[in-house]
TIKOLNU-98439 format. One record per residue (C-alpha): x, z, y negated; chain; residue number from 1. Coordinates in pm, 1 decimal, decimal comma. Layout:
// residues N
     east       up    north mol seq
        X        Z        Y   A NUM
...
// end
This chain:
// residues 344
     east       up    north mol seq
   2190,6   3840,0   1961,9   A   1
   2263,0   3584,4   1594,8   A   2
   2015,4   3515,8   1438,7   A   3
   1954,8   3164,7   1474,2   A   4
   1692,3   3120,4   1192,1   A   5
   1866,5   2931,9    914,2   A   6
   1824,7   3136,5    589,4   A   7
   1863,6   3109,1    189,4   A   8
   1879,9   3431,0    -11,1   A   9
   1704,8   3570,5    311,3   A  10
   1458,8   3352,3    290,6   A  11
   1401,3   3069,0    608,6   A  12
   1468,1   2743,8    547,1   A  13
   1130,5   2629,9    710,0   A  14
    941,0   2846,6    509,6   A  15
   1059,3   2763,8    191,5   A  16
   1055,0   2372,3    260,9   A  17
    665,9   2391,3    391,5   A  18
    589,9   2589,5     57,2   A  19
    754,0   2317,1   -127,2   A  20
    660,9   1975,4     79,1   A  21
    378,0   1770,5   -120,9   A  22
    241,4   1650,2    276,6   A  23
    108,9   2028,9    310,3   A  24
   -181,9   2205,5    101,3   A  25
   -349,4   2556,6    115,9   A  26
   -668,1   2508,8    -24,7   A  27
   -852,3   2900,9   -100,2   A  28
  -1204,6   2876,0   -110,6   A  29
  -1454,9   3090,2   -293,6   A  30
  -1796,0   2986,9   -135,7   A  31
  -1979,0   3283,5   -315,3   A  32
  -1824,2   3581,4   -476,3   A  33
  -2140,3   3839,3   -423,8   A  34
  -2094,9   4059,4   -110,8   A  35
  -2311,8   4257,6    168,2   A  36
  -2107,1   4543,2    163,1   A  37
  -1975,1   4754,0   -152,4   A  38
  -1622,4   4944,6     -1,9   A  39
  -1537,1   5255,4   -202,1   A  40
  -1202,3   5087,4   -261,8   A  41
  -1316,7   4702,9   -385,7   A  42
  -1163,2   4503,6   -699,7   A  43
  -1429,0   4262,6   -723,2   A  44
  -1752,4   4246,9   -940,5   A  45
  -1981,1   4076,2   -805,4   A  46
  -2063,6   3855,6  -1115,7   A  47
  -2030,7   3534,6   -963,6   A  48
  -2320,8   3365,4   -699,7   A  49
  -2266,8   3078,2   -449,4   A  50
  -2054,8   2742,7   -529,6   A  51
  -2298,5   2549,8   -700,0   A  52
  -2374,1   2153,6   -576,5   A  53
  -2168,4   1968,0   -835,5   A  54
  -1880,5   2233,5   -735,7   A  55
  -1928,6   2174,1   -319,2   A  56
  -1967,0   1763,0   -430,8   A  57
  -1606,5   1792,6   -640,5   A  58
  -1441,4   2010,7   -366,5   A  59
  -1531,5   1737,4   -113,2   A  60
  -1390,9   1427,9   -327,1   A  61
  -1107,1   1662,6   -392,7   A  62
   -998,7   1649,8    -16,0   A  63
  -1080,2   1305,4     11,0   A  64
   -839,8   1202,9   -230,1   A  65
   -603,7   1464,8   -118,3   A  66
   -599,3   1444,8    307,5   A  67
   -496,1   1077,1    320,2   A  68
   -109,0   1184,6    247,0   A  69
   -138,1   1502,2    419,8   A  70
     29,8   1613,3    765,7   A  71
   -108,8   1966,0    749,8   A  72
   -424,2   2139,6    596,7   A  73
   -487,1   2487,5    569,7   A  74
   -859,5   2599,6    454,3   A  75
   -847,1   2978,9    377,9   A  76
  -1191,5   3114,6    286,0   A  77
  -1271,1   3444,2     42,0   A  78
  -1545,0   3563,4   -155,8   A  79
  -1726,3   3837,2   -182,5   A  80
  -1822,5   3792,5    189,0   A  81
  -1753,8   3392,7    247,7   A  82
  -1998,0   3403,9    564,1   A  83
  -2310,3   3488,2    287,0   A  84
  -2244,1   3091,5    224,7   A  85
  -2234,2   2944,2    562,9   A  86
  -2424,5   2663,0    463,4   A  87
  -2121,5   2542,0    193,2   A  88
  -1884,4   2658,1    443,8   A  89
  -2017,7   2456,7    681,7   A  90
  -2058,9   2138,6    494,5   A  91
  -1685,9   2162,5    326,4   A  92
  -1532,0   2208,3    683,3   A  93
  -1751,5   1969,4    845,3   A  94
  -1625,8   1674,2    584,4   A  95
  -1283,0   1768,8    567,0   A  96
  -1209,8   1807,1    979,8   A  97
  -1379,6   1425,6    979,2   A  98
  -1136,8   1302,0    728,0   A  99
   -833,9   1506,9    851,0   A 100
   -899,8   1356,7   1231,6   A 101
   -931,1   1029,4   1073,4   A 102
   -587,1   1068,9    898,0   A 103
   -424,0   1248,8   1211,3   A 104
   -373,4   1572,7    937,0   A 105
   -343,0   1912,2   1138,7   A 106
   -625,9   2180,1    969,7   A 107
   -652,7   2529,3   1016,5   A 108
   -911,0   2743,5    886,3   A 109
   -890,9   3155,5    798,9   A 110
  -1198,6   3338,8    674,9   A 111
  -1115,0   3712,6    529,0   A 112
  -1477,6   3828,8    651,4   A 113
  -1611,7   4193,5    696,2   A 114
  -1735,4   4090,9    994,6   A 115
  -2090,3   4172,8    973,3   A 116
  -2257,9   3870,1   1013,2   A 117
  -1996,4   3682,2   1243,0   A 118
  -2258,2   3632,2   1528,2   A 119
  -2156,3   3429,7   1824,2   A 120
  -2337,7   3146,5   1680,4   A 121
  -2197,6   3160,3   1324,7   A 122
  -1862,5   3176,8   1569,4   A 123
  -1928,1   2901,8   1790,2   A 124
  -1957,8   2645,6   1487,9   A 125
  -1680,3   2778,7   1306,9   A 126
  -1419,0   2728,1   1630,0   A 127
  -1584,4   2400,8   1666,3   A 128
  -1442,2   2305,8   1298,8   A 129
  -1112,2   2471,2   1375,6   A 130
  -1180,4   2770,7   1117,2   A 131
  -1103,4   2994,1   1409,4   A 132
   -836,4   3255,8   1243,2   A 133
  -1022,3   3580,8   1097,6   A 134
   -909,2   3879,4    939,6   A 135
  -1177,3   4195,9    914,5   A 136
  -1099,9   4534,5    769,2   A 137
  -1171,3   4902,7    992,8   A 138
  -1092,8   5156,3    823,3   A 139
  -1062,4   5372,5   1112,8   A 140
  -1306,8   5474,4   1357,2   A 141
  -1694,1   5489,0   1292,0   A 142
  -1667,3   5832,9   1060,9   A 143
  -1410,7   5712,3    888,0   A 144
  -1493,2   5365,4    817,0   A 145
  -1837,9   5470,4    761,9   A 146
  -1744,8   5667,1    464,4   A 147
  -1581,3   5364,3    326,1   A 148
  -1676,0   5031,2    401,0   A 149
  -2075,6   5052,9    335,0   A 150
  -2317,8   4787,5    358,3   A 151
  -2488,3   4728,3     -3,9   A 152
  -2797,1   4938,6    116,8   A 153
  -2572,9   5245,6    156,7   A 154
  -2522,3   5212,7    510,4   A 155
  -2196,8   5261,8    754,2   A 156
  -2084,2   4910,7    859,0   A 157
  -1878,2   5018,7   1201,7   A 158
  -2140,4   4996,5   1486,7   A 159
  -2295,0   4639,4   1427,9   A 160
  -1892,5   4485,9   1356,2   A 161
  -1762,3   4652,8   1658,3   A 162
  -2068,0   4505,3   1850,4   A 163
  -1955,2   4169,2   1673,3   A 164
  -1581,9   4174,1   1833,0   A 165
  -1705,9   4269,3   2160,2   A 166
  -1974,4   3979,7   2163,7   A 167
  -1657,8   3797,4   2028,5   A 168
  -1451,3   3901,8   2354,8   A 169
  -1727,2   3854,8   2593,0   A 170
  -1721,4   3453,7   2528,9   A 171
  -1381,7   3196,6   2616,3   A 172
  -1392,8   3072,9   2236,1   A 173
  -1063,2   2963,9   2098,3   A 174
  -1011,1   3251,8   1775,1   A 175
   -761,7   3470,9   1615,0   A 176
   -900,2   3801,2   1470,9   A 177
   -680,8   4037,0   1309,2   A 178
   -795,1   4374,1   1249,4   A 179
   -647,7   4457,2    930,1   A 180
   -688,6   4849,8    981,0   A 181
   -650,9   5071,4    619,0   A 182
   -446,4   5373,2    662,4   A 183
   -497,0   5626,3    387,2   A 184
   -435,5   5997,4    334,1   A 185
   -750,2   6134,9    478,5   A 186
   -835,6   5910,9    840,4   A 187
   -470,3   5907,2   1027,4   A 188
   -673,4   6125,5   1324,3   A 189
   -970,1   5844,8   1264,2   A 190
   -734,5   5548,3   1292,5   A 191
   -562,6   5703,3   1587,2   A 192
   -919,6   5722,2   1791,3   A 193
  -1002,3   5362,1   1672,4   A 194
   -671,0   5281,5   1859,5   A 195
   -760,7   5447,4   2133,4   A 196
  -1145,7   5255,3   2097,4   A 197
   -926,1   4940,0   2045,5   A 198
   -714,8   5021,8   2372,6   A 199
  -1004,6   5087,4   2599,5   A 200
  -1183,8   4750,4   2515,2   A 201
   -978,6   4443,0   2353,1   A 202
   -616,4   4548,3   2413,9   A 203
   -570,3   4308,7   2716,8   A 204
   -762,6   4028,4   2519,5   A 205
   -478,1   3833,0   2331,3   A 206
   -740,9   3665,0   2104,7   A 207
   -750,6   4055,1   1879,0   A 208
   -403,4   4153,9   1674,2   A 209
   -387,1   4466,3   1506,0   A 210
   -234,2   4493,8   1139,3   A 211
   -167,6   4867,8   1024,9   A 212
   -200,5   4837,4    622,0   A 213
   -151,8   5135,1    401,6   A 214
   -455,5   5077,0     83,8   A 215
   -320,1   5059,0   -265,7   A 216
   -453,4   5053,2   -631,8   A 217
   -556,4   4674,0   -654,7   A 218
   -743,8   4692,1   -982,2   A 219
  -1120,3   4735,3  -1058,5   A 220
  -1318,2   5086,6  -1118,9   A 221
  -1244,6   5237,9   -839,4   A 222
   -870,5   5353,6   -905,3   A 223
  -1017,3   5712,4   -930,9   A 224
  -1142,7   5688,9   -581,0   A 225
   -874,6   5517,3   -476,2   A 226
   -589,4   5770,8   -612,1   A 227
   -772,5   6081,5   -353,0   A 228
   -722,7   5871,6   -101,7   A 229
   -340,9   5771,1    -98,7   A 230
   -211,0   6042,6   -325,6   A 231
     19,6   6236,8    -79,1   A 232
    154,9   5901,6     36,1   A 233
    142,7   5982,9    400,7   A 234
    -44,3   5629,9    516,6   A 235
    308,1   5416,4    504,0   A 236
    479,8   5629,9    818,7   A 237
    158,7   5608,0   1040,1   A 238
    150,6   5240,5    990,4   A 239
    522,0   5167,3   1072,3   A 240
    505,2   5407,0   1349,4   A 241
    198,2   5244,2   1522,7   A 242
    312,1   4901,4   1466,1   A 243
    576,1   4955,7   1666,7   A 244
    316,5   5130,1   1900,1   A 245
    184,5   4821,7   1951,5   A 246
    475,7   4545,3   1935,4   A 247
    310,6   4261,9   2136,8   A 248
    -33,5   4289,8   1946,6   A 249
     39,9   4420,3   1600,5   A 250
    107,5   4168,3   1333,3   A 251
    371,6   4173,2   1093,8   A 252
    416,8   4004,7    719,3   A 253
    663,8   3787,7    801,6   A 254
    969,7   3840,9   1052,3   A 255
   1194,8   3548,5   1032,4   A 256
   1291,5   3665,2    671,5   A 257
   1164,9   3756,1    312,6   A 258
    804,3   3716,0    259,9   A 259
    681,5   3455,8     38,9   A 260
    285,4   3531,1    -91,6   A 261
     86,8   3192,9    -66,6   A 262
     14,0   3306,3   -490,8   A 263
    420,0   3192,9   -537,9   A 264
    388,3   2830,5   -359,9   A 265
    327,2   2539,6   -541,7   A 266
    108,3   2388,3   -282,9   A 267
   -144,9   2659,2   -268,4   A 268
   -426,4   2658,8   -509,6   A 269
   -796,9   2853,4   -467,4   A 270
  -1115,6   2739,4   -599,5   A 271
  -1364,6   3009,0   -756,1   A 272
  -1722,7   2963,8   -668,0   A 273
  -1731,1   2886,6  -1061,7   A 274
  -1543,8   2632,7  -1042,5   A 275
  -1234,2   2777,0  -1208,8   A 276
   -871,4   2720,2  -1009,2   A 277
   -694,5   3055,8   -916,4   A 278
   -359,5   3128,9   -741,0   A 279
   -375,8   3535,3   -680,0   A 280
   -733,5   3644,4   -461,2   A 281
   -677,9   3977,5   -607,3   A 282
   -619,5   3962,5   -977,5   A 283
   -959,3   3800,6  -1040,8   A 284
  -1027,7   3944,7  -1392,5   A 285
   -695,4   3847,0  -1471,7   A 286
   -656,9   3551,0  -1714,6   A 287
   -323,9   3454,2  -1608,9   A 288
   -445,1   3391,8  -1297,0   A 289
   -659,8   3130,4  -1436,3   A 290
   -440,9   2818,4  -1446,7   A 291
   -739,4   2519,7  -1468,9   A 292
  -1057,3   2423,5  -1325,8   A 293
  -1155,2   2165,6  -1098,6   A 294
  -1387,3   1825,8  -1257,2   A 295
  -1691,4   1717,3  -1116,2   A 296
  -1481,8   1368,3  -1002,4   A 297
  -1265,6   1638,6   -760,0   A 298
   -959,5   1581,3  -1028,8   A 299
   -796,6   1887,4  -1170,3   A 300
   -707,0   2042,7  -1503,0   A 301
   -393,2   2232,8  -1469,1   A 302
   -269,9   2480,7  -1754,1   A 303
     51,3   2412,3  -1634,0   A 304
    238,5   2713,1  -1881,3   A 305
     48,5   2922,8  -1626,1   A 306
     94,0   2744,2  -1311,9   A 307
    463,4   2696,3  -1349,1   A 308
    493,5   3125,5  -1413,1   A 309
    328,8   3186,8  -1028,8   A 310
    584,8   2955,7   -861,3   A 311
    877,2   3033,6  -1077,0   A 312
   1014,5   3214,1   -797,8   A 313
   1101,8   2933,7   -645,7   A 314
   1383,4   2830,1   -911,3   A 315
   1494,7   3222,1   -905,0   A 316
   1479,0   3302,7   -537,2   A 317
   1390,4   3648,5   -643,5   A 318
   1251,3   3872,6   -318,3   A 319
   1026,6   4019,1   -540,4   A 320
    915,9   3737,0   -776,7   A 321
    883,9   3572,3   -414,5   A 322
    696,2   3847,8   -262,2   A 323
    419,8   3934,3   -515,4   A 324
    402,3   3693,0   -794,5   A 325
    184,6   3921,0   -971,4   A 326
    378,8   4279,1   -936,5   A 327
    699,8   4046,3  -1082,4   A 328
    515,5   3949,5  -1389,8   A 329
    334,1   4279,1  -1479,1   A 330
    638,3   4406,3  -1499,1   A 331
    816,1   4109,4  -1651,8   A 332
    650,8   3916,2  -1955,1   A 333
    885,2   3623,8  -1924,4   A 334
    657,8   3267,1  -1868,7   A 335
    657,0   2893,0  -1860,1   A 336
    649,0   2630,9  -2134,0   A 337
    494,1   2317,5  -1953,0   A 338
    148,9   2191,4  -2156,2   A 339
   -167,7   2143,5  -2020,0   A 340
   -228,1   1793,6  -1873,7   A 341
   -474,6   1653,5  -1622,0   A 342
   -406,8   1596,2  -1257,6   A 343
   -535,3   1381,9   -945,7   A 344
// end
């Protein structure tokens, strides 16, 4: 069968005009950066509390100005553990689905949560402001993801977020959760029970995907603990193999060409709970990842020498450059040349 999806440089057509067209936005949100749980594996450092008012205030005026041109929204929520802030989550989503029905705008909503506190409750709002796309981390079954993904206290994290998903099934909500299970070197026989776990319960329920991801090295002080767990390299051929396990409920990156990271497109930006404008949710401590801040009238300051580096790929078509903005440049030193000026 041809392949009927138009493509540039392997790249789709479609893909690269929505990452381009000024009548879509990706708004990242940072509603607090401190966390419930502290995984052996994390990048983060916890040195940054909730959004404070004036922030939540300029976010709001921000998409007030911004939805009135829009055709499409996208909210995509981080932290720490976003669902720590429900009350700024709330409010944010709350304004911007009024102004985006008033403007006939399309919004989605994705919260990268660990779960833990996603009560049926704390779901049931969310769904009704159409942030009903999840993604939560297992790291295997209960032994295994117990020894990894603790709760601050010290404690395993597996029981109460498996009791979550199945209070999750038990209701006719409209969601999306992808379980983004971590392969490493040491739980392949732990992943493989959670699959059978995952079989037994949700695999009939459409609502659940599974997405087999190999951990890597993503910065922080925990590359020590991080190098015994993916040293022999064994994690990549267990997650190809049970992707294809599970074809019609395993999610890929992106199959309808080369993958472009939502870091690369110029119209995706993320807002720190400090009020300082990011592109990459990994590189945190990273000061080329800085490229402005938001002003308390919702108007942003761009660094635009920085800005213009994260999207270059878009004037190279490079896979790679495309792919992972940030692997390109730390290994390429090459960057923009555009002043700083201020923005609406």
């Amino acid at each position: 069968m041809t392949n009927s999806i138009e493509k540039i440089q392997g790249f789709s057509k479609v893909h690269l005009a929505n990452s381009l067209s000024n009548e879509m936005f990706q708004l990242i949100l940072f509603p607090t950066e401190q966390c419930n749980f502290r995984c052996v594996y994390c990048y983060e450092d916890f040195e940054i509390g909730k959004m404070p008012d004036w922030l939540v205030n300029a976010t709001k005026i921000l998409l007030t100005n911004k939805i009135p041109s829009l055709k499409k929204l996208s909210l995509m929520w981080f932290g720490g553990e976003p669902l720590l802030a429900k009350d700024i989550l709330f409010d944010i989503a709350e304004h911007t689905l009024k102004l985006a029905e008033q403007y006939n705008c399309k919004m989605t909503g994705n919260l990268t949560t660990n779960g833990f506190l996603l009560d049926v409750k704390t779901l049931e709002r969310l769904v009704q402001l159409k942030q009903n796309e999840f993604q939560i981390s297992i790291d295997g079954d209960k032994e295994s993801h117990d020894t990894t993904r603790l709760t601050r206290s010290g404690r395993g994290s597996f029981d109460k977020i498996w009791a979550r998903l199945i209070d999750a099934a038990n209701t006719t909500l409209d969601f999306h959760i992808t379980l983004r299970v971590h392969v490493t070197d040491l739980n392949h026989e732990s992943v493989l029970k959670f699959c059978d776990r995952f079989d037994t319960e949700l695999l009939h329920d459409s609502r659940f995907k599974l997405f087999f991801k190999p951990i890597g090295d993503l910065g922080g002080s925990n590359g020590e603990k991080i190098t015994s767990l993916i040293s022999k390299k064994s994690a990549p051929a267990l997650c190809n193999e049970l992707t294809e396990r599970y074809a019609g409920n395993a999610k890929k990156l992106d199959s309808v060409g080369h993958y472009i990271c939502y870091a690369g497109k110029p119209n995706s930006i993320g807002i720190r709970a400090n009020g300082n404008l990011n592109k990459c949710t990994v590189a945190l401590n990273d000061d080329r990842n800085v490229i402005g801040k938001i002003n308390q009238d919702g108007t942003l300051t761009l660094n635009n020498e920085r800005f213009s580096t994260w999207v270059k790929g878009f004037t190279t078509l490079n896979s790679w450059q495309m792919g992972c903005p940030l692997s390109y440049m730390n290994h390429n030193s090459a960057v923009g040349d555009i002043p700083v000026k201020k923005v609406s």
